[in-house]
C-alpha positions as CSV (number, residue, x, y, z in Angstrom):
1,X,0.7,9.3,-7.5
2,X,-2.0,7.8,-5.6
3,X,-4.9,5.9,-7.2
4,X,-7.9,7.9,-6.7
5,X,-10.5,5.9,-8.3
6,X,-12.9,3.2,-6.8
7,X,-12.7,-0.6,-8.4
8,X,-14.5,-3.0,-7.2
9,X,-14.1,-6.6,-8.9
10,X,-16.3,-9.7,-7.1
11,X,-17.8,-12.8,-8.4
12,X,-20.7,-14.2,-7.3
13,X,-22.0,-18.2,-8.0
14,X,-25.4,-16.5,-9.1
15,X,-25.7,-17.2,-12.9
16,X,-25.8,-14.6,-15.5
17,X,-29.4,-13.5,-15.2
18,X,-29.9,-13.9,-11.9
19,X,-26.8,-11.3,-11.2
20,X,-27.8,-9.2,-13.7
21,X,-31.7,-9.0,-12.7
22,X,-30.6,-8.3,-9.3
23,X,-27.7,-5.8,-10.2
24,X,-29.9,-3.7,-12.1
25,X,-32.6,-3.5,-9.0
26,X,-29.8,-2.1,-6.6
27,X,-28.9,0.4,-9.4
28,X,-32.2,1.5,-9.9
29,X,-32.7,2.0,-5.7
30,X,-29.5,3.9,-6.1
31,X,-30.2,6.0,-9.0
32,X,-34.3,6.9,-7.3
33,X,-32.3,7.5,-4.1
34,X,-30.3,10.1,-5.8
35,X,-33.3,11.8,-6.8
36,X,-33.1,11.2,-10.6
37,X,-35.3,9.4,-12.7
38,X,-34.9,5.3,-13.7
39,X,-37.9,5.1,-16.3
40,X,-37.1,3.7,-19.5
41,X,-33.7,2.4,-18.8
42,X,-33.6,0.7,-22.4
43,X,-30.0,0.3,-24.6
44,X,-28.3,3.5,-25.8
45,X,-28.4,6.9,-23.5
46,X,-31.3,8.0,-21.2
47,X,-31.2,11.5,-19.2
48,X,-32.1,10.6,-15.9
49,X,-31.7,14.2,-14.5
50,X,-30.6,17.2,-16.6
51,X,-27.0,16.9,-15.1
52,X,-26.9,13.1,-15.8
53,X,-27.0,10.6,-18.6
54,X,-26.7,6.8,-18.2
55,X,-26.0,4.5,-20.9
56,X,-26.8,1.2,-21.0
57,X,-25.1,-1.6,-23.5
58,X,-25.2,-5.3,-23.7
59,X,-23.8,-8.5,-25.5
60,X,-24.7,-12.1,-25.6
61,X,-22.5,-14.3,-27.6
62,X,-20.6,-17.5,-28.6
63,X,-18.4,-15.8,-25.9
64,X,-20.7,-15.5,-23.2
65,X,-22.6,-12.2,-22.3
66,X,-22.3,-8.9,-20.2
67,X,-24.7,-6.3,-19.8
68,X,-23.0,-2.8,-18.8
69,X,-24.6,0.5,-17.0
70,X,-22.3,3.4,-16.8
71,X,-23.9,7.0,-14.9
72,X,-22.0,10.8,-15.3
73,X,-23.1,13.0,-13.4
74,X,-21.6,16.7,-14.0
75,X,-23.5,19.1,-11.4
76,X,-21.7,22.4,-12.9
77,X,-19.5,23.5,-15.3
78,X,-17.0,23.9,-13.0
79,X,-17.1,20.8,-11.1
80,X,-16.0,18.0,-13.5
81,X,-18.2,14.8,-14.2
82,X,-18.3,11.7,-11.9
83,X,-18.8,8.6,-13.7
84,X,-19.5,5.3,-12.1
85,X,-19.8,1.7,-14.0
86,X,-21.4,-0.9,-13.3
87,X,-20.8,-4.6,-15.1
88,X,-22.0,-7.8,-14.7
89,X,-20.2,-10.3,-16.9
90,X,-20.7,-14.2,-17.5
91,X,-17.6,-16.2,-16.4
92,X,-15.4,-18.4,-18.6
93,X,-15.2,-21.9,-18.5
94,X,-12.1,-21.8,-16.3
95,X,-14.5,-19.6,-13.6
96,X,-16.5,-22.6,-13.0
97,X,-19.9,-21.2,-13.1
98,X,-19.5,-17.9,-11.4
99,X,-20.3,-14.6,-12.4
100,X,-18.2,-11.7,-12.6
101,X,-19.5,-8.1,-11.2
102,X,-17.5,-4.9,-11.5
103,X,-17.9,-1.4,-10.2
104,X,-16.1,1.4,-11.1
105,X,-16.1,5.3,-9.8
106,X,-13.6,8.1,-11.2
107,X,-13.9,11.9,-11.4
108,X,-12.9,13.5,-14.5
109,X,-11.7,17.1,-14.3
110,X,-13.3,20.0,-16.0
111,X,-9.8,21.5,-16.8
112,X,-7.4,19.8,-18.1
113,X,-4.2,19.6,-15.4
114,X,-6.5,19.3,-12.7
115,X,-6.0,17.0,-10.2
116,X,-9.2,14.2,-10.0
117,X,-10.9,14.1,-7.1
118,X,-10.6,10.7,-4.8
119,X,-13.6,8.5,-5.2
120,X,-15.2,7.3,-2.1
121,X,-17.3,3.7,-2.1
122,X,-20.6,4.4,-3.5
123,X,-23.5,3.1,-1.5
124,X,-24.5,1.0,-4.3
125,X,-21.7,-1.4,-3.5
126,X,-22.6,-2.1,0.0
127,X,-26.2,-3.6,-1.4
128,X,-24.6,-5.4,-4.5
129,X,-22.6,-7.6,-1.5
130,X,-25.4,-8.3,0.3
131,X,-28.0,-9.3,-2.7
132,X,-25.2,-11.1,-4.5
133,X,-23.4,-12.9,-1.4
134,X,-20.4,-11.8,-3.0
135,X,-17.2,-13.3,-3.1
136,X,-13.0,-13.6,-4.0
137,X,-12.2,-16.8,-4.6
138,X,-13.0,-19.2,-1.1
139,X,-14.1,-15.6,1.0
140,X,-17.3,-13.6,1.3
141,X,-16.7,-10.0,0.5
142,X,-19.3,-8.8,2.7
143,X,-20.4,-5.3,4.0
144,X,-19.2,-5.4,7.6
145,X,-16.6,-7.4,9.4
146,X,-17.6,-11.0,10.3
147,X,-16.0,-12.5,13.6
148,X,-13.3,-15.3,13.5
149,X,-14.0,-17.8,16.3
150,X,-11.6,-20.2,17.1
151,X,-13.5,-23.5,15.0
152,X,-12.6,-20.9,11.9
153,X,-9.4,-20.4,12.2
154,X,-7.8,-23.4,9.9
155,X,-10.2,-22.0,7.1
156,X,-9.5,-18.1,7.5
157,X,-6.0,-19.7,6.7
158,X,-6.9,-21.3,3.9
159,X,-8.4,-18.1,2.6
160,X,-5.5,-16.7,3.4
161,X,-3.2,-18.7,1.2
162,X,-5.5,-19.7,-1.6
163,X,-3.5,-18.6,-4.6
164,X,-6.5,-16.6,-6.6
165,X,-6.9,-14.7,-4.0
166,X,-7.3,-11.1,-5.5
167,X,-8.3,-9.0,-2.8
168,X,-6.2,-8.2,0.8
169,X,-7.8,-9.6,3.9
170,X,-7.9,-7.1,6.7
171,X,-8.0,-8.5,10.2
172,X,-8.5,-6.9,13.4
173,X,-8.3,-7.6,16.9
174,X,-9.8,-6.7,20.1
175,X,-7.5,-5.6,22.8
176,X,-6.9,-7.8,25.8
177,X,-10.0,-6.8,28.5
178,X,-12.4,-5.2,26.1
179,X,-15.3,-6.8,24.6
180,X,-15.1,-8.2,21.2
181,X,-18.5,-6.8,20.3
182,X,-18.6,-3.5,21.7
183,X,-14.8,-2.8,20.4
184,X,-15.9,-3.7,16.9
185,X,-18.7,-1.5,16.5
186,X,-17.2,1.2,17.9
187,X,-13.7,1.1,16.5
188,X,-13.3,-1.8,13.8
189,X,-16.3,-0.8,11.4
190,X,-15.6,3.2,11.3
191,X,-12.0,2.1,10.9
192,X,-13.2,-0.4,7.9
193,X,-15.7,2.2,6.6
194,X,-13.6,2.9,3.2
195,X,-12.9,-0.6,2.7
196,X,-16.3,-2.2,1.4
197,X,-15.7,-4.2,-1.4
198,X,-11.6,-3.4,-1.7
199,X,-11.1,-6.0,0.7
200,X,-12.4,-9.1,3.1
201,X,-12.4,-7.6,6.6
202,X,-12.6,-10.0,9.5
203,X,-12.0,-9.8,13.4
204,X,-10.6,-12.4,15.8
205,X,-12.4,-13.3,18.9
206,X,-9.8,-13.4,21.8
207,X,-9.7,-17.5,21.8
208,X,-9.0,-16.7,18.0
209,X,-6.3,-15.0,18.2
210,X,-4.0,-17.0,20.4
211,X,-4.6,-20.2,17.4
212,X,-4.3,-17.7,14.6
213,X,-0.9,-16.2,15.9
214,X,0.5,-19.6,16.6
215,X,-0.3,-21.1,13.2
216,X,0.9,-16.9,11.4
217,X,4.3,-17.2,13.7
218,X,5.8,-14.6,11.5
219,X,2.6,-12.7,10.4
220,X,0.9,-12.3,14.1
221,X,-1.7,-9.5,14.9
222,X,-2.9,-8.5,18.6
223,X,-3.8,-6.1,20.9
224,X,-6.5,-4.1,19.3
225,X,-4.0,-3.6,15.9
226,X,-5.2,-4.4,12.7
227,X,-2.7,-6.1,9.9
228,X,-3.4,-5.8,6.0
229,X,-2.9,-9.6,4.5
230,X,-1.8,-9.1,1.1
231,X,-2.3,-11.8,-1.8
232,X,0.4,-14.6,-2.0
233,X,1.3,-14.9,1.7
234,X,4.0,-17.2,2.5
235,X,3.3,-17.9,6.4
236,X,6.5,-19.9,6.6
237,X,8.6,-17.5,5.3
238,X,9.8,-14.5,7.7
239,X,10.5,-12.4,5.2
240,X,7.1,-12.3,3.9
241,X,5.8,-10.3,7.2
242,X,7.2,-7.1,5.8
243,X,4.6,-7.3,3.0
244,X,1.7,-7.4,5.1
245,X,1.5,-3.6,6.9
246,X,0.4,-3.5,10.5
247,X,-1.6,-0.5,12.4
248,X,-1.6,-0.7,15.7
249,X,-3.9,0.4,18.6
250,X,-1.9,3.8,19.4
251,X,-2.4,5.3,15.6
252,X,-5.5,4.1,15.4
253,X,-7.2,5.8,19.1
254,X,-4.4,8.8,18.2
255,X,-7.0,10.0,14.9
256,X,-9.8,7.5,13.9
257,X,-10.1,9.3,10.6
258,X,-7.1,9.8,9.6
259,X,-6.2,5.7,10.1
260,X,-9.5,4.9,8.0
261,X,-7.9,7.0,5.2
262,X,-4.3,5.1,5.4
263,X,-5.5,1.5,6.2
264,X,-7.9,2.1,2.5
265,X,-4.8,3.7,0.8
266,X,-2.9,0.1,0.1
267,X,-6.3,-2.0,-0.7
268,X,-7.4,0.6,-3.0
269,X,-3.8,1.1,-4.8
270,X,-4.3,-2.7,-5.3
271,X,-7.6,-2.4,-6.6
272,X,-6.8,0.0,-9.4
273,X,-3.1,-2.3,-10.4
274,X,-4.2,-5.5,-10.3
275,X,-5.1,-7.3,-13.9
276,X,-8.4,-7.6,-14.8
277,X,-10.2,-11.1,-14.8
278,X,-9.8,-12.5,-18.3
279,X,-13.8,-12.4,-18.4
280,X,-13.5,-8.8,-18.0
281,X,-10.9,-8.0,-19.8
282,X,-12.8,-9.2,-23.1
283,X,-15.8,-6.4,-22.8
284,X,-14.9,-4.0,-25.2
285,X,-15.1,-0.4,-24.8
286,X,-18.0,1.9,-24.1
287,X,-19.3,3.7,-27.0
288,X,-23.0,4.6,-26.4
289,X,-24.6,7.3,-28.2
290,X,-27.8,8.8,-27.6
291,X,-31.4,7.2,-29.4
292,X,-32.4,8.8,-32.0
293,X,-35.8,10.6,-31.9
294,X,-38.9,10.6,-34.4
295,X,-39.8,13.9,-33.9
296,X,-38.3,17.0,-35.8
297,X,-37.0,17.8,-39.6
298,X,-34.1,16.0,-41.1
299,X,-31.8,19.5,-39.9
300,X,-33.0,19.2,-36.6
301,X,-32.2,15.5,-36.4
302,X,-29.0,15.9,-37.5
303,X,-28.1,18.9,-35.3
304,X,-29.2,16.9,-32.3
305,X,-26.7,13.8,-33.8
306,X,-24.1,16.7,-34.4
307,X,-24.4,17.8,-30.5
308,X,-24.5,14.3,-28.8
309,X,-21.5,12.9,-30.9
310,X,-19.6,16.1,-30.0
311,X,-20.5,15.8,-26.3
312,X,-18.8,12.3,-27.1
313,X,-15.9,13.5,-28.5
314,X,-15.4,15.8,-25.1
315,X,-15.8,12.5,-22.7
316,X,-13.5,10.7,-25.0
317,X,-11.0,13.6,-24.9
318,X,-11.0,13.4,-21.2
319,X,-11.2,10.0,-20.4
320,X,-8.3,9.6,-22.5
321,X,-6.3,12.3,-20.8
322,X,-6.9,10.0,-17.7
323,X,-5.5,7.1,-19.0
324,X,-2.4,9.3,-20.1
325,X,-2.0,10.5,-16.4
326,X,-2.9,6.6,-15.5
327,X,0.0,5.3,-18.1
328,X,2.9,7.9,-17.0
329,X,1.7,7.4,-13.7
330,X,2.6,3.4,-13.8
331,X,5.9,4.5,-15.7
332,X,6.8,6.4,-12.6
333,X,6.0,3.0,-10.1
334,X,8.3,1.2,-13.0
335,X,11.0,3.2,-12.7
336,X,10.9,3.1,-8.3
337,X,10.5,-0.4,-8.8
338,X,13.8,-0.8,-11.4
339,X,15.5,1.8,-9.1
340,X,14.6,-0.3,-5.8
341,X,15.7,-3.4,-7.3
342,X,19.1,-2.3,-8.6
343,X,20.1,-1.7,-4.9
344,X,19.0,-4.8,-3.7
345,X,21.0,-6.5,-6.2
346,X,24.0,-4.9,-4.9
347,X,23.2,-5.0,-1.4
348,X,22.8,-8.7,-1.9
349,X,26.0,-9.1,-3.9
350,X,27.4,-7.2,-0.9
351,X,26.1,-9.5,1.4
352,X,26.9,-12.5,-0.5
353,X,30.4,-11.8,-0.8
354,X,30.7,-10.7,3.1
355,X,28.6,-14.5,4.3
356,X,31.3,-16.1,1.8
357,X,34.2,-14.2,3.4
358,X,32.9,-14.9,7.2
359,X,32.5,-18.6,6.2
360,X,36.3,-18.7,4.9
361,X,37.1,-17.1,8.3
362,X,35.4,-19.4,10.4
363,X,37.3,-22.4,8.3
364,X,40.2,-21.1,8.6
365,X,39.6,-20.6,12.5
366,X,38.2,-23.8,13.5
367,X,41.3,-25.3,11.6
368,X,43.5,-23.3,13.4
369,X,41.6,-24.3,17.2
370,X,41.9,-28.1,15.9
371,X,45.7,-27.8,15.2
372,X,45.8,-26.4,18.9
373,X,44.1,-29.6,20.0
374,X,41.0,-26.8,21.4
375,X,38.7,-29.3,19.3
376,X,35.4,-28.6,21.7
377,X,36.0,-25.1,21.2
378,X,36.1,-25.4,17.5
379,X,33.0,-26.7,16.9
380,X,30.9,-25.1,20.0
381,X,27.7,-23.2,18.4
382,X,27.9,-19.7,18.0
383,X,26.3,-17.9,20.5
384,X,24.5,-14.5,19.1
385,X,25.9,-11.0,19.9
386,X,24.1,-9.7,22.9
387,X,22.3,-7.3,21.4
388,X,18.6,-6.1,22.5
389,X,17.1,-4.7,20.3
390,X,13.9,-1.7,20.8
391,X,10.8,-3.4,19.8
392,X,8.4,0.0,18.8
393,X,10.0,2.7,17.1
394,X,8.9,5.0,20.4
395,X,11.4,2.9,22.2
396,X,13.9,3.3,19.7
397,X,13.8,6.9,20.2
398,X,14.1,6.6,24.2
399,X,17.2,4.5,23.9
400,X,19.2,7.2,22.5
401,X,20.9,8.3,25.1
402,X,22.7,4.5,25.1
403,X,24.6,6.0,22.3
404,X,26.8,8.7,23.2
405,X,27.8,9.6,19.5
406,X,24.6,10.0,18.5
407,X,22.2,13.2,18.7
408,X,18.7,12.9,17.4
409,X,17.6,16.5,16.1
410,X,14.7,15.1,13.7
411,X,10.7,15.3,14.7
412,X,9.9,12.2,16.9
413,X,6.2,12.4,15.7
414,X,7.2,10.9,12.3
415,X,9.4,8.1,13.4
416,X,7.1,7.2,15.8
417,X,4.6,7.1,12.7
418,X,6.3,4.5,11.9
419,X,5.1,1.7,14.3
420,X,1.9,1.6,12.5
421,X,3.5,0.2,9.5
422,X,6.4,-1.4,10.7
423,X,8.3,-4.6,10.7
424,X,10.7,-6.5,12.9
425,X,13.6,-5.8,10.1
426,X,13.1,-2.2,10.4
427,X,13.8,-1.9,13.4
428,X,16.6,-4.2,13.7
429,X,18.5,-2.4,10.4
430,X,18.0,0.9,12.1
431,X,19.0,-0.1,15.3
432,X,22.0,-1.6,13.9
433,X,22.7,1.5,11.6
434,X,22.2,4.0,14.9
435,X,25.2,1.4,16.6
436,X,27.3,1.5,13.9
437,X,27.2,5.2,13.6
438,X,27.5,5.5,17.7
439,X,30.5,3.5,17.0
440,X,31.7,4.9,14.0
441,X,31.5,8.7,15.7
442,X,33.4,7.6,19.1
443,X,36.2,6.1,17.1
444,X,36.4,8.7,15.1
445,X,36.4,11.4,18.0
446,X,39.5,9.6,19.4
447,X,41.2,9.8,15.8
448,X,41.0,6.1,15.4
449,X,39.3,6.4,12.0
450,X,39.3,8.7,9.0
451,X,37.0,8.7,6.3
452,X,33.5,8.8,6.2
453,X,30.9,6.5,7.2
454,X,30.8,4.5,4.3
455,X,34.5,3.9,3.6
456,X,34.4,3.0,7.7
457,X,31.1,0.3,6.9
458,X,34.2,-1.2,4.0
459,X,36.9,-1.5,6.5
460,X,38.1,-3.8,9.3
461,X,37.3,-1.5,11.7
462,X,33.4,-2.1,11.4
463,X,33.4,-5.8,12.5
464,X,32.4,-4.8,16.0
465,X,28.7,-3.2,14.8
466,X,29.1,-4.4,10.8
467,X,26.4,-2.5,9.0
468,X,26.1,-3.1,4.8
469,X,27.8,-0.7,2.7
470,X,25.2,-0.8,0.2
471,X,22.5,0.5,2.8
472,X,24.9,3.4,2.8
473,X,24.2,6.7,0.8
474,X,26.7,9.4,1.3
475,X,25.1,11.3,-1.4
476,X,21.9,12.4,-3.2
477,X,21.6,12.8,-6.7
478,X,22.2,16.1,-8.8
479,X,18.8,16.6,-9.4
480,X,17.6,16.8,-5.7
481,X,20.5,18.5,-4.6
482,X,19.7,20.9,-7.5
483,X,15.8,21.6,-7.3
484,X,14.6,23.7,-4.4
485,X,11.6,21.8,-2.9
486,X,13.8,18.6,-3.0
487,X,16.5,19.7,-1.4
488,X,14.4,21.9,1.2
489,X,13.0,18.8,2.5
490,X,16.7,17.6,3.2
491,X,17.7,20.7,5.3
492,X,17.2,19.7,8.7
493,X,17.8,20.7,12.3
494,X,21.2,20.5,14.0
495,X,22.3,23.0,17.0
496,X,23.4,26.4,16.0
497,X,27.2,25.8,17.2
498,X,27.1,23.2,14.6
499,X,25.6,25.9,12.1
500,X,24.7,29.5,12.2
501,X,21.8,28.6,10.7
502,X,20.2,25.5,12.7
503,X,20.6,23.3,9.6
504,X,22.2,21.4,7.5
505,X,21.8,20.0,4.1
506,X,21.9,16.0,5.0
507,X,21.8,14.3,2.2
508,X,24.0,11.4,3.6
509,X,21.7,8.3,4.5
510,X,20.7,4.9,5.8
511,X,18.1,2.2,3.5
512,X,16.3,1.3,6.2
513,X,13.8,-0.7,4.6
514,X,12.8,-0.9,0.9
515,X,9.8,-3.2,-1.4
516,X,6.7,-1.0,-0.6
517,X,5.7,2.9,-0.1
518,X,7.2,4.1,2.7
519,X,11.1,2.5,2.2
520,X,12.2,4.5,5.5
521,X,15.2,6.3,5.5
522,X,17.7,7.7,8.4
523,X,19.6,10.9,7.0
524,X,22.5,12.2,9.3
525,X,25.2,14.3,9.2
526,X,28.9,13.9,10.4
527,X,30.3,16.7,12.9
528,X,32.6,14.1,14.3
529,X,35.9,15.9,13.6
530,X,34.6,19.1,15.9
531,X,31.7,17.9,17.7
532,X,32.5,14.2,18.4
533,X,28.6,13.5,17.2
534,X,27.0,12.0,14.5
535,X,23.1,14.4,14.0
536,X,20.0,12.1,13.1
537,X,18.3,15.1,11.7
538,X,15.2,12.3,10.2
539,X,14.0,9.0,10.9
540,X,10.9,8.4,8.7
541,X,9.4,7.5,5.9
542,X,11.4,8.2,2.5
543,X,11.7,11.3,1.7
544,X,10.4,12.9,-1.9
545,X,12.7,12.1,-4.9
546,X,12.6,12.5,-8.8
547,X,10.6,9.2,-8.5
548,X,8.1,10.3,-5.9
């Protein structure tokens, strides 16, 4: 389940009462511009409106001090409450000097088993970065995208790799003829509009670009896409790219809205996971109750007590059905992540043992081509199988009809959804699975090979287009082949001569890519033995499992 809740964490080299004087000044502007009252916003509860309360605690210690403001608002009965928090916190000795800030927005249901609305970022933030010159770790956090010329490209790359780096750094580019300027305030900042204060948000001038590319080899981003930098980057390491998501031009011009929505998705999913600073994670938990009052009889006091510390009871009631959903919502993410990793382990034992076998070959060959006095021959570099490989996912799709084996029945919409995300390895595995299959169906057609796909990825007779057994499902589990929606979402198109009714239950499979949310997939089915063909009835992001 997606996080729907705002969180944003920032420090600021402001000291304690400095952040703090200037924290609560944005919060009252926010609160009057809301139309409620901020008089009298002393320790304890105040009613600022009769559909809002905002408590107020504080602490100054031995152990440093925080000061805490935290508003619900509940405008009917029906509606649920929205609470938002606001913290300022005095940094540890290991913070060198800076000050913590934290602001948090979540709905809470008015019936338990609803869903909670998603949290959008609150206008408050957007001052906070501004008066507080905000920052994470060596970047500003600031309110709109600053420019990256080329004299700042060495330290946007030290941002980039500075190890307490919390937040992603999205950077965007300006496609080749357009103007920097004009392309980012019509395009960048409504694309950035959800992302104020989940991430640092840059864009590269044109002369930037070409030095940032060249320094990123493997993590490059151009023409007029936008790529998602994720904490502990690794720019000389290839694999690394497929951590950092890009969007490119096409999905972003194709629904401006819709790619504001997905590009905020991953930094706010980050936002609500990551750990708490160790500063932060000391304040203990809220429990304000209201002031008590002069006027009225002992019974009257005591009925008002009786009231506010039932009202209490009902916020605590909810907010810890939250943290229920929160808890067997991480338990969920545990269990993909256990899942996901058990199949790498065997794809890499697979892979392990097949390098080990191909470099007992090769031994065993060059000895042979030395024995044969072909000693130039033997040790003459290998040169790489001429394979070129698509380089969108679009493309993919129009090279199709290179594979006569193959007939793609899926929705071309959703693997073409996929170049917004994608990586180079993607499209290589799934190029290389759609040759093997090619391959796979033709020999099979002319009775060469028997068995299924899998046994045929085991054999001898895949060294032409090898693909790795343990990227090969031939089955789905009991459970989705059991529960209706599950399975439903399998049951896709093939031609009627194939079946009656136009589809098939394909639950055979390629692991395309794995290590974040959308782990693509490529589900087939085999007709070879009447129709010669192999169906690709889905290319796309992974379909819904127990897990998901």
């Amino acid at each position: 389940m997606e996080p729907r809740g705002y969180r944003m964490v920032v420090s600021t080299e402001l000291n304690y009462v400095q952040a703090c004087g200037i924290a609560e000044r944005q919060l009252i502007d926010w609160i009057r511009g809301k139309g409620y009252d901020p008089s009298g916003l002393d320790e304890g509860r105040t009613e600022i409106a009769s559909h809002a309360t905002l408590d107020r605690d504080s602490e100054s210690g031995r152990k440093g001090a925080y000061s805490r403001w935290r508003m619900r608002e509940t405008p009917s009965s029906s509606s649920g409450t929205w609470q938002s928090t606001l913290v300022v916190r005095s940094g540890f000795e290991e913070d060198e000097g800076r000050t913590w800030v934290q602001v948090d927005i979540e709905h809470q249901p008015a019936r338990q088993g609803e869903v909670p609305k998603r949290a959008n970022t609150p206008n408050i933030v957007r001052s906070l970065l501004e008066a507080l010159e905000a920052r994470d770790a060596l970047a500003y956090v600031a309110a709109a995208p600053a420019f990256i010329e080329a004299d700042d490209v060495d330290d946007v790359i030290e941002e980039l790799c500075d190890s307490n780096r919390r937040m992603p750094v999205v950077i965007a580019t300006a496609p080749y003829g357009k103007d920097s300027d004009e392309w980012s305030r019509s395009v960048v900042e409504p694309l950035f509009r959800y992302l104020h204060g989940l991430a640092v948000l840059y864009v590269l001038t044109p002369e930037a670009q070409i030095e940032f590319n060249n320094a990123l080899e493997y993590h490059p981003v151009f023409g007029g896409g936008v790529r998602t930098y994720l904490p502990g980057i690794d720019p000389a390491w290839k694999p690394d790219a497929q951590r950092h998501p890009v969007m490119s031009r096409r999905t972003i011009e194709a629904n401006p809205g819709r790619a504001a929505s997905i590009l905020a998705a991953l930094p706010q999913r980050l936002s609500s996971r990551q750990p708490l600073p160790a500063a932060l994670l000391t304040i203990p938990r809220q429990r304000t109750r209201p002031r008590s009052t002069p006027d009225g009889t002992d019974v009257v006091q005591l009925r008002s007590e009786n009231t506010a510390l039932t009202a209490l009871l009902d916020e605590a009631e909810r907010a810890e059905s939250i943290r229920v959903n929160e808890i067997n919502d991480l338990y969920a993410e545990l269990a993909k992540a256990d899942q996901a990793s058990n199949e790498l382990r065997g794809e890499n034992e697979e892979l392990y043992d097949k390098v080990q076998e191909s470099q007992r070959l090769i031994r065993f060959l060059r000895e042979q081509l030395q024995e044969a006095g072909q000693f130039a021959i033997a040790h003459t570099p290998a040169v790489a199988a001429d394979i070129t490989y698509p380089t969108t996912f679009s493309e993919l799709l129009k090279r199709l009809n290179e594979l006569p084996g193959i007939s793609f029945t899926g929705n071309p919409k959703i693997t073409r959804s996929l170049d917004s995300q994608s990586v180079d390895n993607w499209l290589y595995v799934a190029w290389d699975g759609l040759l093997a299959l090619d391959h796979f169906a033709r020999s099979s057609a002319d009775g060469a090979t028997s068995g299924d796909f899998l046994n045929w990825c085991k054999s001898d007779a895949s060294s032409v287009f090898p693909f790795p057994a343990a990227k090969v499902a031939m089955r789905e589990s009991d459970t989705v082949a059991r529960k209706p929606k599950l399975r439903g979402e399998r049951m896709l198109p093939v031609p009627k001569a194939v079946d009656p009714d136009g589809r098939v239950f394909m639950q055979a499979h390629l692991k395309i890519g794995g290590g974040n949310t959308i782990a693509p997939r490529l589900h087939f089915y085999d007709d070879c033995s009447r129709s010669g063909k192999v169906y690709v009835g889905y290319l796309g992001p992974h379909l819904r499992n127990t897990l998901t």
